[in-house]
C-alpha positions in Angstrom: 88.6 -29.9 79.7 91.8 -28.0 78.2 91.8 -25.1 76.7 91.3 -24.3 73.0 94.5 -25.4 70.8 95.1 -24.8 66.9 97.6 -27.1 65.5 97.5 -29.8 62.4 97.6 -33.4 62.5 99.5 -35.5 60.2 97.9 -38.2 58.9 100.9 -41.0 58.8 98.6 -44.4 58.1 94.9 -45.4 57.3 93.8 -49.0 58.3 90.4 -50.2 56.5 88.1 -51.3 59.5 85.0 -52.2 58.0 83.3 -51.3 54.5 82.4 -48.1 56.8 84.8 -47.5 59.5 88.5 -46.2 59.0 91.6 -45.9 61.6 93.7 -42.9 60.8 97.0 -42.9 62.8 97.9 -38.9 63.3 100.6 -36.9 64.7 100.4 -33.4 66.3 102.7 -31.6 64.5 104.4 -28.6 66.7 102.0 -29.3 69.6 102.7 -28.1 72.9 103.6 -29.6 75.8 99.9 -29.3 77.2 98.8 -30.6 74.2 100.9 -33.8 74.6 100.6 -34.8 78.1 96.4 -34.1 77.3 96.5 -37.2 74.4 94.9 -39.8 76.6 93.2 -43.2 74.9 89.5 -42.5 76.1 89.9 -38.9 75.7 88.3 -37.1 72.2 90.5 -34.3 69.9 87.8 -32.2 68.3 88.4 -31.4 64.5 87.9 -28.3 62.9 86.9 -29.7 59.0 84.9 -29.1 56.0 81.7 -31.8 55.6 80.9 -33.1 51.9 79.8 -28.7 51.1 82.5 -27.8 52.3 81.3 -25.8 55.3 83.4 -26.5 58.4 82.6 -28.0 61.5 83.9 -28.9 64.7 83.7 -32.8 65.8 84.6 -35.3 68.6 86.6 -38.4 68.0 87.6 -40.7 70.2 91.7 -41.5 70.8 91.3 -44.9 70.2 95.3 -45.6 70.5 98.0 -43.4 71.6 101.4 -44.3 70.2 104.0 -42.3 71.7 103.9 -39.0 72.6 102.3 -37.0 69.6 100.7 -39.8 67.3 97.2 -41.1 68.5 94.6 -43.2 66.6 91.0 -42.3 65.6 88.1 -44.3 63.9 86.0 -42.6 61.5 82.6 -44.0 59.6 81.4 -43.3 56.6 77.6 -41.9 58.1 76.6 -41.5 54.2 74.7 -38.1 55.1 77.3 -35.8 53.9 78.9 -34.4 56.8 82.5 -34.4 58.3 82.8 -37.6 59.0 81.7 -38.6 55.1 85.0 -36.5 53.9 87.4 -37.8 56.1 86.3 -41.1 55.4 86.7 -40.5 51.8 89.8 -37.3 51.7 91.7 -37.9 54.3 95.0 -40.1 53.2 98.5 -40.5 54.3 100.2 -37.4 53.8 97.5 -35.3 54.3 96.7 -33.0 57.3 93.5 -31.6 59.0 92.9 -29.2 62.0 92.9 -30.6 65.3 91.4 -27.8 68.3 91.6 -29.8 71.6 91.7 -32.7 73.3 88.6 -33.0 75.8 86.8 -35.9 78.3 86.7 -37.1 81.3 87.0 -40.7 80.7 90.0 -42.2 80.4 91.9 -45.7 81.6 92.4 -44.1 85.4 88.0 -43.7 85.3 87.8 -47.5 85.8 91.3 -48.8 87.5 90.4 -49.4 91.5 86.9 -51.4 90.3 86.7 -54.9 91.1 83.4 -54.9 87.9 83.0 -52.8 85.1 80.1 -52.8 82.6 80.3 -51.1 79.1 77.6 -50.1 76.9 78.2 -49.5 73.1 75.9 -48.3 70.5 78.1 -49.0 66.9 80.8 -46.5 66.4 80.5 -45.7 70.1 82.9 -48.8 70.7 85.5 -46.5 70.3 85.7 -45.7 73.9 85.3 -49.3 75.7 88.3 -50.3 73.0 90.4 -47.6 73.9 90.0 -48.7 77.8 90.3 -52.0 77.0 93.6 -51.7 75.5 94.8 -50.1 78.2 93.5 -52.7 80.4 95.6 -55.4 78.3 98.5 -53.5 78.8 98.2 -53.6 82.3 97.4 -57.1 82.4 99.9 -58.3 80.7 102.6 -56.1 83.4 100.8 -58.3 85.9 98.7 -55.2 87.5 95.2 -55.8 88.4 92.7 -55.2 86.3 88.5 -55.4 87.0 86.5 -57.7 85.3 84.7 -56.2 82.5 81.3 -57.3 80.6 80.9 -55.3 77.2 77.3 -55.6 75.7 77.8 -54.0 72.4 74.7 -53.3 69.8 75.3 -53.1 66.0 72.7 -53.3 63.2 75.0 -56.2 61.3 77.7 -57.9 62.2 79.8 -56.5 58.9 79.8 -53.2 60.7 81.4 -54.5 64.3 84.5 -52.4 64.0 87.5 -54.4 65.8 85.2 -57.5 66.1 88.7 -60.0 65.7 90.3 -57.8 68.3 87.2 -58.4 70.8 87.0 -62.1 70.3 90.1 -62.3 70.9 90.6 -60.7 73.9 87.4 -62.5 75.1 88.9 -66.1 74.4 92.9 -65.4 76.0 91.8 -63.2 79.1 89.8 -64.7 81.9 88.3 -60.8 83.1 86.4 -59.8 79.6 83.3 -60.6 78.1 81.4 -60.4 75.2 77.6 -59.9 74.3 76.7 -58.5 70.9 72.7 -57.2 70.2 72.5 -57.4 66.5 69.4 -55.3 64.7 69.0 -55.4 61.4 69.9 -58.8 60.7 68.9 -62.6 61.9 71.4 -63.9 63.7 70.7 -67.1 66.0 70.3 -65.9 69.7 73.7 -67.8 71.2 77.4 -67.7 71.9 78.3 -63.6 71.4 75.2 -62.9 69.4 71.9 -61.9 69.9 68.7 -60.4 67.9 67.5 -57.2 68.7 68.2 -54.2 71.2 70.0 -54.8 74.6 66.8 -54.4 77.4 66.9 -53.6 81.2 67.3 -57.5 82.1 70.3 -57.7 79.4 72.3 -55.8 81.6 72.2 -58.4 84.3 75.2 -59.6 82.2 77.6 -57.0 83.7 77.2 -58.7 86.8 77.3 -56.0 90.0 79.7 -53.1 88.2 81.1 -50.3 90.2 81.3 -48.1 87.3 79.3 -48.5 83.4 80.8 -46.4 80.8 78.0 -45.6 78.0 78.9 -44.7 74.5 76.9 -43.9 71.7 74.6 -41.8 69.6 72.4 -39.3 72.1 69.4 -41.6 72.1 71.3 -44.9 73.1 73.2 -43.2 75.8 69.9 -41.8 77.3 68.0 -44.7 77.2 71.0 -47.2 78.2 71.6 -44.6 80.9 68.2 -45.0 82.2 68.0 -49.0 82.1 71.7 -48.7 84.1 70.1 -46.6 86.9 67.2 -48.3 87.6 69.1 -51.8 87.7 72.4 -50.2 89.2 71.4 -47.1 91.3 75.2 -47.2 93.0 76.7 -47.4 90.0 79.0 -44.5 88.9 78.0 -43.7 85.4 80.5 -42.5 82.3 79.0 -41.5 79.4 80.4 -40.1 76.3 77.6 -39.2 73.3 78.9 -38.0 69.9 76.2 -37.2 68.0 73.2 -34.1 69.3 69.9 -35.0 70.3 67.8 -35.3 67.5 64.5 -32.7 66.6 61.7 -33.1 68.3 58.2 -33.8 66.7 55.8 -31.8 68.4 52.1 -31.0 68.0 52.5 -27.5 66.5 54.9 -28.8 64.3 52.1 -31.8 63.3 49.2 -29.5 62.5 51.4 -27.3 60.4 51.0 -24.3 62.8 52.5 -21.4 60.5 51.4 -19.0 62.3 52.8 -19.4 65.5 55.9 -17.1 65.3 58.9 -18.0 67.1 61.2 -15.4 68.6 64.4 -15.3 71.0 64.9 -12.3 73.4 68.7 -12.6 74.3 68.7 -10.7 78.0 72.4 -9.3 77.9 71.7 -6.9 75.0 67.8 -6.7 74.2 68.2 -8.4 70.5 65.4 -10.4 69.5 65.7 -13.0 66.8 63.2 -15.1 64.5 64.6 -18.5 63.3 62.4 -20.4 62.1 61.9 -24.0 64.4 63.5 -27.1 63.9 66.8 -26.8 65.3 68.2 -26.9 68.3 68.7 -23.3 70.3 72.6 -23.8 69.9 72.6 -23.9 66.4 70.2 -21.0 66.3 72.1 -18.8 68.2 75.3 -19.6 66.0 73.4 -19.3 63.0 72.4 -15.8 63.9 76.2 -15.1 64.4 75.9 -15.4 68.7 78.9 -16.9 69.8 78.0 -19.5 72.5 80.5 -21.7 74.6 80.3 -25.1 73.5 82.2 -28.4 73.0 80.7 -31.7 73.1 77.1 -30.6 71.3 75.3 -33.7 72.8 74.3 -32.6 76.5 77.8 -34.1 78.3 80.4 -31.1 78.8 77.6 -28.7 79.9 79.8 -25.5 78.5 76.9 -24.0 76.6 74.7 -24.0 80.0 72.2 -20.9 80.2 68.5 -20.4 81.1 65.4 -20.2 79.1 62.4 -19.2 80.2 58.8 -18.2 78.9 57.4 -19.5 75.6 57.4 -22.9 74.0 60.1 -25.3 74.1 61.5 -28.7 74.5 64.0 -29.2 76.4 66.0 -33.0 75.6 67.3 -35.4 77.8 71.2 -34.0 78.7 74.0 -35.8 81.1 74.9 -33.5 83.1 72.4 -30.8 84.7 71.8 -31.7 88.2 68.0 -31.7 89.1 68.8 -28.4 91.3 70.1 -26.7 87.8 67.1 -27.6 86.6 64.6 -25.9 88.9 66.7 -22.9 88.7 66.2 -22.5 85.2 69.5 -23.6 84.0 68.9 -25.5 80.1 71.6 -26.8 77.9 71.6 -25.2 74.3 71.9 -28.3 72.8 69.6 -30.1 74.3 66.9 -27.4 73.9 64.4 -26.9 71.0 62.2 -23.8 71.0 59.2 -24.2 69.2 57.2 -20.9 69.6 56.0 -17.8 71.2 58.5 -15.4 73.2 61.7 -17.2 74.3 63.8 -15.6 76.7 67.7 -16.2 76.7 70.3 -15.5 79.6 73.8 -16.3 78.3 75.5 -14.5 80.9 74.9 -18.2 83.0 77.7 -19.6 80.3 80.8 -16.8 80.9 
């Protein structure tokens, strides 16, 4: 990860993907050095803007494209809740600028050169990151340089909302190492050639053939449960994941029988304060709420920056990507993968310095 940068980014050209999705060529304006070589297709730039309330936000995007040493591409859709991504989709035009902090990941074209087989998982927007590696790929390909084959099984609710669907078939009819599967959701589609009805199961991903590496994108819940299917059929497999959205809320029996009494409080170790937010979110946004300032980046279990330990009371910890099961029994939690519900909660955030 590099460290935290401030700069704007230029937005030079916006390219209409779907009726949802938009490609917005930026360039770093008085970036450094660091900054520059750090711009890697693969990698994310997090954004520092305002959502449809204007209250600001940070957010991950993948670099879909870099072209040339400060201009990079990155798709953004339209969620239709009302958060960042909403008013880039609909503010952000040629001309204009927003605040770009850092440029983050660990996946990146050099992740899957050296495999002979590669497998890619994509839940919707989350085909950001297999595009951005499979342009590389091309690139190399067409230098003559080797290149793995690679078998993308891609899930979408309709096919009007496959962003760079052309650009895929395309690749998948003039190339002889890619290939194509999309799982289609919320429309019929008839179950042959590239598309098939419903969710991608365990046995679809005997389509990637015997991969060395499967790169995982998409919202928290796809990645977890695609992550689980991948290990149990490829247990040798190195996994790269990439999740852009936080695990969502869980549902829990005190929350069902309307338990109002149960009062929920957070003892933070390092200086004795005890808070009382009410339940519902996750202890990251709790703590920032109440004005705590907690390391974080990625805010969907992958970077591990806002690690600490919780212990005592009732909570809910969430699948995350990268505690080892040794952090675990220590006592070592993610904040944004953990949901207190009630009672006593201790909090050690000395574990994140």
């Amino acid at each position: 990860m590099n460290a935290m940068t401030s700069l704007q980014a230029l937005c030079e050209h916006v390219t209409i993907e779907t009726a949802n999705v938009k490609v917005f060529t930026l360039r770093a304006v008085d970036a450094t050095a660091e900054f520059l070589d750090s711009l890697e297709a693969g990698k994310h730039v997090a954004l520092h803007a305002a959502d449809m309330a204007g209250t600001h936000h940070q957010r991950l995007y993948s670099i879909t494209r870099k072209r040339g040493a400060d201009r990079f591409d990155i798709a953004v859709k339209r969620e239709g809740h009302g958060g960042v991504s909403d008013q880039l989709h609909a503010t952000l035009q040629a001309g204009s600028t927003t605040s770009v902090q850092f440029v983050a990941g660990d996946i990146s074209l050099e992740s899957v050169l050296g495999c002979r087989q590669v497998g890619m998982l994509a839940g919707g927007i989350g085909i950001t990151l297999p595009i951005a590696l499979l342009r590389g790929l091309v690139e190399r390909a067409r230098r003559g340089l080797a290149v793995p084959d690679v078998s993308l099984l891609l899930c979408v609710p309709t096919i009007a909302e496959i962003p760079f669907l052309h650009e895929l078939l395309e690749l998948e009819l003039t190339t002889s190492w890619f290939s194509l599967q999309v799982f289609v959701t919320r429309e019929a589609v008839n179950n042959n050639g590239h598309f098939s009805a419903g969710r991608p199961q365990g046995q679809d991903l005997r389509r990637l053939g015997n991969p060395e590496s499967v790169v995982i994108c998409g919202s928290h819940g796809f990645a977890q449960g695609m992550r689980e299917h991948t290990l149990a059929m490829f247990p040798a497999s190195r996994l790269l994941i990439e999740s852009f959205t936080p695990p969502a809320a869980p549902v829990t029996a005190a929350q069902t029988e309307a338990q109002t009494d149960a009062t929920l409080r957070l003892y933070l170790n390092h200086n004795d304060q005890v808070l009382e937010p009410p339940a519902g979110k996750s202890l990251l946004d709790m703590l920032e709420t109440s004005g705590i300032t907690v390391r974080s980046l990625c805010r969907a279990g992958i970077c591990g920056h806002c690690r600490l330990k919780v212990s005592e009371g009732h909570y809910t910890l969430e699948p995350d990507f990268c505690l080892t099961d040794k952090d675990k029994d220590e006592g070592y939690a993610l904040a944004c993968c953990t949901f207190p519900q009630s009672g006593t909660i201790k909090v050690d955030l000395t574990t994140t310095a």
